[in-house]
TORFI-76869 format. One record per residue (C-alpha): x, y, z; chain; residue in one letter; residue number from 1. Coordinates in Angstrom, 3 decimals, padded with zeros to 6 digits. Example, Ala and Ser with C-alpha at 12.3 -4.5 7.8 and 13.67 -1.06 7.14 Angstrom:
// residues 2
- 012.300/-004.500/007.800/A/a/1
- 013.670/-001.060/007.140/A/s/2
// end
This chain:
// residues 268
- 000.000/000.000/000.000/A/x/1
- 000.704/003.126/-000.478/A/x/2
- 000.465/007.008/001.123/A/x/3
- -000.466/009.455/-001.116/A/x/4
- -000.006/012.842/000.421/A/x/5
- 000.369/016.243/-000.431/A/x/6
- 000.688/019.876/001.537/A/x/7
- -001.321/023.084/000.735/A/x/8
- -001.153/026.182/003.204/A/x/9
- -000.594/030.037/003.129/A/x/10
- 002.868/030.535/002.100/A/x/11
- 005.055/033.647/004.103/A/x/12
- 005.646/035.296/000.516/A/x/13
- 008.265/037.868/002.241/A/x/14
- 010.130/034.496/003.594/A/x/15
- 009.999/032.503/000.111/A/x/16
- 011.513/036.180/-001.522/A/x/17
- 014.398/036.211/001.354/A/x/18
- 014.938/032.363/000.890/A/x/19
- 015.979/033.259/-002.935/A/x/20
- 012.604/033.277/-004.840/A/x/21
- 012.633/036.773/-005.846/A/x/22
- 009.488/036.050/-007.908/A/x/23
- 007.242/034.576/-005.248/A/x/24
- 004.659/037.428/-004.899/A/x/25
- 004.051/036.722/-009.034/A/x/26
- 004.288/033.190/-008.651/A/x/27
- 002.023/032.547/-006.199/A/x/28
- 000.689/035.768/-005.386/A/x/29
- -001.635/035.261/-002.357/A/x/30
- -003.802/032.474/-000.441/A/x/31
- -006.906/032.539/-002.421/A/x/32
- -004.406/032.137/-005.311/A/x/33
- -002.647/028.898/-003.865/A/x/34
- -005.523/027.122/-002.334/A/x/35
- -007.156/027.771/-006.028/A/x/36
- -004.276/026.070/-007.812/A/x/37
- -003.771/023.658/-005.660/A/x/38
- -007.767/022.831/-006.013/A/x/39
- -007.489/022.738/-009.393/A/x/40
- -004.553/019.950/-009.281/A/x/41
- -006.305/017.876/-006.534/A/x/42
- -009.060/017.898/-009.430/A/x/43
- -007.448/016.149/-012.489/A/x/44
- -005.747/013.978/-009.427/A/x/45
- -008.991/013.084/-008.648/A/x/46
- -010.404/012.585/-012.082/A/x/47
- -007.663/009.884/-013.009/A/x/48
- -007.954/008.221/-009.760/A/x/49
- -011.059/007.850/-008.098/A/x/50
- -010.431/004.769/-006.467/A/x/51
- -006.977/005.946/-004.625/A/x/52
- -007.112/007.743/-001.115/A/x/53
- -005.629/011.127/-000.933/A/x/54
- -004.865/012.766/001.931/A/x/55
- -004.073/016.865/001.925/A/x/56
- -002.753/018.335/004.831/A/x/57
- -003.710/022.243/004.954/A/x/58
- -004.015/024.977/007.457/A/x/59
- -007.520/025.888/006.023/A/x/60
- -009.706/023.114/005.425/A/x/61
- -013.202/024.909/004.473/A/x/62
- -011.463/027.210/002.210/A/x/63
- -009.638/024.057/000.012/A/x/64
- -012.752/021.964/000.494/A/x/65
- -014.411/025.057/-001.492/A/x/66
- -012.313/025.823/-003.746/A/x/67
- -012.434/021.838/-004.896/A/x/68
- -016.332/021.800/-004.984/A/x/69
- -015.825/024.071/-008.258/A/x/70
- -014.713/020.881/-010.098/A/x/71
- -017.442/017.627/-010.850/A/x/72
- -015.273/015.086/-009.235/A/x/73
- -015.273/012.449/-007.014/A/x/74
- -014.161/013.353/-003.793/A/x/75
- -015.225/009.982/-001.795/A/x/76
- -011.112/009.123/-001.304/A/x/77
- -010.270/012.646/-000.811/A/x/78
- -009.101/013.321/003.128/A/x/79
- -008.623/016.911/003.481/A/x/80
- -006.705/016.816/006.804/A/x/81
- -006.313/020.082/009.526/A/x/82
- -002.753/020.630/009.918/A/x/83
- -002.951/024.154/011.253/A/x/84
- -001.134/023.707/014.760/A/x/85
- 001.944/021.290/012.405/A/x/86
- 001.397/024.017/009.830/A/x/87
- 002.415/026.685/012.197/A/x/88
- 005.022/025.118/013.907/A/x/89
- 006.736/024.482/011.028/A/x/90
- 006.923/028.093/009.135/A/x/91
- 008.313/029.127/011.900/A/x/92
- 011.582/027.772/010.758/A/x/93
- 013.566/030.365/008.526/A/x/94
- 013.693/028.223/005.200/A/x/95
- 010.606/028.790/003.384/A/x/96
- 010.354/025.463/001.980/A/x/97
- 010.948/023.391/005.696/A/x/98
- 007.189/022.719/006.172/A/x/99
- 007.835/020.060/002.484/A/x/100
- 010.980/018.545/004.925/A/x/101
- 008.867/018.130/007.366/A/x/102
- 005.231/017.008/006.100/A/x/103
- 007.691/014.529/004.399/A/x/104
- 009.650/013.180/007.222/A/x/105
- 006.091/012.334/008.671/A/x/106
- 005.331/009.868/006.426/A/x/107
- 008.872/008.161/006.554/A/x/108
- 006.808/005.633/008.770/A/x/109
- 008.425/002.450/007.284/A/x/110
- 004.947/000.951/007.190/A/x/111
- 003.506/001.584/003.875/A/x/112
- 005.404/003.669/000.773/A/x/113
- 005.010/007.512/000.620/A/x/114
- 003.991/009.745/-002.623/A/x/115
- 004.308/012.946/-002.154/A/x/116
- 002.379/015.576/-004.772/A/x/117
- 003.465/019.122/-005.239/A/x/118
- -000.056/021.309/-005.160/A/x/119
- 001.196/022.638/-009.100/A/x/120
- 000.335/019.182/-010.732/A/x/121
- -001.638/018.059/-013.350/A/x/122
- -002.504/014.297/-013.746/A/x/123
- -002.410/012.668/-017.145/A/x/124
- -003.199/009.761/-016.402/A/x/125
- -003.950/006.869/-013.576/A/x/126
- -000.972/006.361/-011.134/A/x/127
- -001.590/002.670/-010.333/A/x/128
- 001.798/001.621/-012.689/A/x/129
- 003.452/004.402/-011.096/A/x/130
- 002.576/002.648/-007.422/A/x/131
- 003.681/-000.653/-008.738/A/x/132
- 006.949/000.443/-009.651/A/x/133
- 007.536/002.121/-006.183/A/x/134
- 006.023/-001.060/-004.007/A/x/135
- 008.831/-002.843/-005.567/A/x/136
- 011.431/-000.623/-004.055/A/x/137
- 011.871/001.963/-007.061/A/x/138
- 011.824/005.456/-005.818/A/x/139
- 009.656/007.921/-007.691/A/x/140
- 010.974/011.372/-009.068/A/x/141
- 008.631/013.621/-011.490/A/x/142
- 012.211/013.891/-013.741/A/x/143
- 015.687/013.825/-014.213/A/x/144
- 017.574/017.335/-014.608/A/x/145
- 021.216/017.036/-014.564/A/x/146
- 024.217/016.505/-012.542/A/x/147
- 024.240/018.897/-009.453/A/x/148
- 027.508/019.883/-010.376/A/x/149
- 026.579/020.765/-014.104/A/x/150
- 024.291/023.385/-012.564/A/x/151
- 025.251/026.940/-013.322/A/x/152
- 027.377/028.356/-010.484/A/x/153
- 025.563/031.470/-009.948/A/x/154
- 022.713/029.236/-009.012/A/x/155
- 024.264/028.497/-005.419/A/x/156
- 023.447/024.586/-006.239/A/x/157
- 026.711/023.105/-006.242/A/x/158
- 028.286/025.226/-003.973/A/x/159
- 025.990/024.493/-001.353/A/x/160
- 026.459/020.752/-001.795/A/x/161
- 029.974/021.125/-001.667/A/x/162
- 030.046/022.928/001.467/A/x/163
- 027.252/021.335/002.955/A/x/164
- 027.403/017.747/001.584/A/x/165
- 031.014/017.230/000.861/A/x/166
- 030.078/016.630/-003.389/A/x/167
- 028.393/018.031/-006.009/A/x/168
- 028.636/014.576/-008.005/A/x/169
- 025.219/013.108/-007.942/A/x/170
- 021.944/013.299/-009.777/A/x/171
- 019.481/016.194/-009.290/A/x/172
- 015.730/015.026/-010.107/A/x/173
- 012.588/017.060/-010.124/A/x/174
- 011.216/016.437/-006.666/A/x/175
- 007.483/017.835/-007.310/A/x/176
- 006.775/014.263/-007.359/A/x/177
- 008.347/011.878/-004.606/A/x/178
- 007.852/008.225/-004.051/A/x/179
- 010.079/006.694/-001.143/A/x/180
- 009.032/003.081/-001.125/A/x/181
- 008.596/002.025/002.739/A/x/182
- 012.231/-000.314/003.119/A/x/183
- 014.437/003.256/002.444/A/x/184
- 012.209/005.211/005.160/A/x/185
- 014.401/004.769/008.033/A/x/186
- 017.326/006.074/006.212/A/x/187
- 015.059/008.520/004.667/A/x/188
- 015.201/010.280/007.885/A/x/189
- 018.891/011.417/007.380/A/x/190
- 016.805/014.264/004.485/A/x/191
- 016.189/016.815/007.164/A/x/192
- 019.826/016.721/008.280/A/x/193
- 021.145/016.970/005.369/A/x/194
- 018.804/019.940/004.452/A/x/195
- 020.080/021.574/007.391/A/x/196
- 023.349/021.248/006.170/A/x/197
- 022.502/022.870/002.926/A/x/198
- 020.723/025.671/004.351/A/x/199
- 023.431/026.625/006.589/A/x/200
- 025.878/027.465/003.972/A/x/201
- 025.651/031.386/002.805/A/x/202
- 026.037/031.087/-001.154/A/x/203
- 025.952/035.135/-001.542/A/x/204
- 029.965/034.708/-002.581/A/x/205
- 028.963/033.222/-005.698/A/x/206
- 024.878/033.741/-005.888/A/x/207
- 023.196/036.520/-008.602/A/x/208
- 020.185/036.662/-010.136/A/x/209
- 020.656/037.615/-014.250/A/x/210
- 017.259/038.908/-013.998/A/x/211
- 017.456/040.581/-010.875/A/x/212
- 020.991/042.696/-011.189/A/x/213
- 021.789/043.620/-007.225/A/x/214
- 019.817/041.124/-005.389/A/x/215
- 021.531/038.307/-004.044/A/x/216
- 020.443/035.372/-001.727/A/x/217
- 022.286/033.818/001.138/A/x/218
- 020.102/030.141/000.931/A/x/219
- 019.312/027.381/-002.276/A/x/220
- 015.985/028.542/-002.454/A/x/221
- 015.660/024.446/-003.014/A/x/222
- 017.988/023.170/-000.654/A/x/223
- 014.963/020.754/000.060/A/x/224
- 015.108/019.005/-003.334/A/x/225
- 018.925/018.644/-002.863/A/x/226
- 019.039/017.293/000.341/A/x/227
- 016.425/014.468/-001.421/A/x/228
- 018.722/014.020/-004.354/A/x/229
- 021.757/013.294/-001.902/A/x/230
- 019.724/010.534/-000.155/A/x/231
- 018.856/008.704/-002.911/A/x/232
- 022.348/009.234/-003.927/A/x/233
- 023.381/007.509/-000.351/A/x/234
- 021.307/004.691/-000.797/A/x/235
- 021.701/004.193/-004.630/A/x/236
- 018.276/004.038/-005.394/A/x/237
- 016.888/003.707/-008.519/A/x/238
- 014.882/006.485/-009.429/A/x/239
- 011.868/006.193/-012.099/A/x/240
- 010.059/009.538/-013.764/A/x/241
- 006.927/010.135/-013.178/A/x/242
- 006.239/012.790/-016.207/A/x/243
- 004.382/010.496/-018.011/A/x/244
- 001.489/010.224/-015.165/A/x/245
- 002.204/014.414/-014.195/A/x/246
- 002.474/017.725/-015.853/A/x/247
- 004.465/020.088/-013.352/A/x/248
- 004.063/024.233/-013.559/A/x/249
- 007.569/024.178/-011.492/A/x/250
- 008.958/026.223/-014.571/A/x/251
- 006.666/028.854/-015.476/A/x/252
- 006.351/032.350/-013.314/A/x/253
- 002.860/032.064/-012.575/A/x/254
- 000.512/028.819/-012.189/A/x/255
- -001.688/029.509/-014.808/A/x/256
- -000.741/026.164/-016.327/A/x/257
- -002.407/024.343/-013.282/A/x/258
- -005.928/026.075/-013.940/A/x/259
- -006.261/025.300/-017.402/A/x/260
- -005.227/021.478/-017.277/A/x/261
- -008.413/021.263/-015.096/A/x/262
- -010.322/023.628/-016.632/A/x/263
- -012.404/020.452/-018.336/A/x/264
- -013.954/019.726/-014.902/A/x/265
- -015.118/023.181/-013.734/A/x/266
- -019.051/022.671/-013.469/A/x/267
- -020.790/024.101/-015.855/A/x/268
// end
């Protein structure tokens, strides 16, 4: 079995902008505007899979539970669960990004394999091959990207790892999906560790923006995703893309993407 799982709450815009995501107030803009993507991604999730449970944590339940009445689907598997006091807790860590460290480390349970969903996904397709291949002890990663230490060095990337990790030679993968099947969970735990490590390196010595001349940051804005990558380095796991079964708006400066892959299930 499997836990699907994913996290949707009020982001601190001003602490997402000072953790390196200059572009956050565009991006994501506000809370009716991030409980309305994410809505609209639990949708074509729901639409493809009916017959899987789905568990949201969220620090506004009526409000999501709303915003996902504006699409006809199922929502018999759907378990929109109150993680306010969690929620809280957890932003008030500096990183912007800690609360995704932590509503994963959660689920490291070692009883059943985790799947965690970014709230910027559309679903293509039914996941059940995509569960098969991580109950047999694959792990799950939306996609490949490159070698952390082909990354550009203004990024921060590498030199973060470096400092932080002792090597920038491993494999970064998209982490807006995540499957960790249930055998790696115990060493799974090591991720928040070695996201603290990551985070604690200042990368203003070689961090700039090219779009944003002047502005530099002192933190990987997704020191998250590499501490991830370096486990799975670790353990040696084979890691299987999951962009055939999800579209993910990671790329694009607002989410405008995630609205119109569910636009087919707005009621009419």
């Amino acid at each position: 079995m499997t836990k699907i799982y994913s996290l949707v709450f009020d982001y601190q815009i001003a602490k997402m902008q000072a953790s390196g995501r200059h572009w956050a107030d565009e991006a994501y803009k506000n809370k009716d505007y991030i409980f309305s993507y994410s809505a609209a991604s639990i949708a074509t999730f729901l639409d493809k899979n009916p017959h899987l449970r789905y568990d949201v944590l969220t620090d506004d339940v009526d409000l999501l539970a709303a915003k996902v009445d504006a699409y006809a689907v199922l929502t018999t598997n759907l378990n929109l669960v109150d993680a306010t006091e969690k929620i809280r807790e957890w932003t008030t860590h500096p990183y912007c990004f800690w609360p995704l460290i932590q509503v994963a480390d959660m689920h490291y349970t070692s009883e059943e394999d985790a799947l965690k969903l970014d709230n910027d996904l559309t679903c293509l397709q039914p996941i059940d091959g995509m569960l098969r291949d991580l109950e047999a002890g694959n792990a799950l990663a939306w996609k490949h990207e490159r070698l952390c230490r082909q990354g550009r060095d203004y990024w921060g990337e590498s030199y973060a790892a470096r400092k932080g990790l002792g090597t920038d030679d491993f494999h970064i993968h998209n982490t807006g999906v995540l499957g960790v099947p249930k055998g790696k969970h115990a060493a799974a735990k090591r991720i928040v560790e070695h996201c603290e490590k990551l985070i604690a390196v200042d990368i203003s010595p070689v961090h700039r923006f090219p779009d944003k001349p002047g502005v530099v940051a002192k933190v990987f804005n997704t020191s998250d995703q590499v501490a991830v990558n370096f486990f799975f380095h670790e353990e040696k796991l084979n890691v299987l893309p999951a962009y055939h079964f999800f579209e993910h708006w990671c790329y694009e400066k607002t989410k405008e993407g995630v609205f119109k892959g569910a636009r087919y299930l707005l009621r009419r």
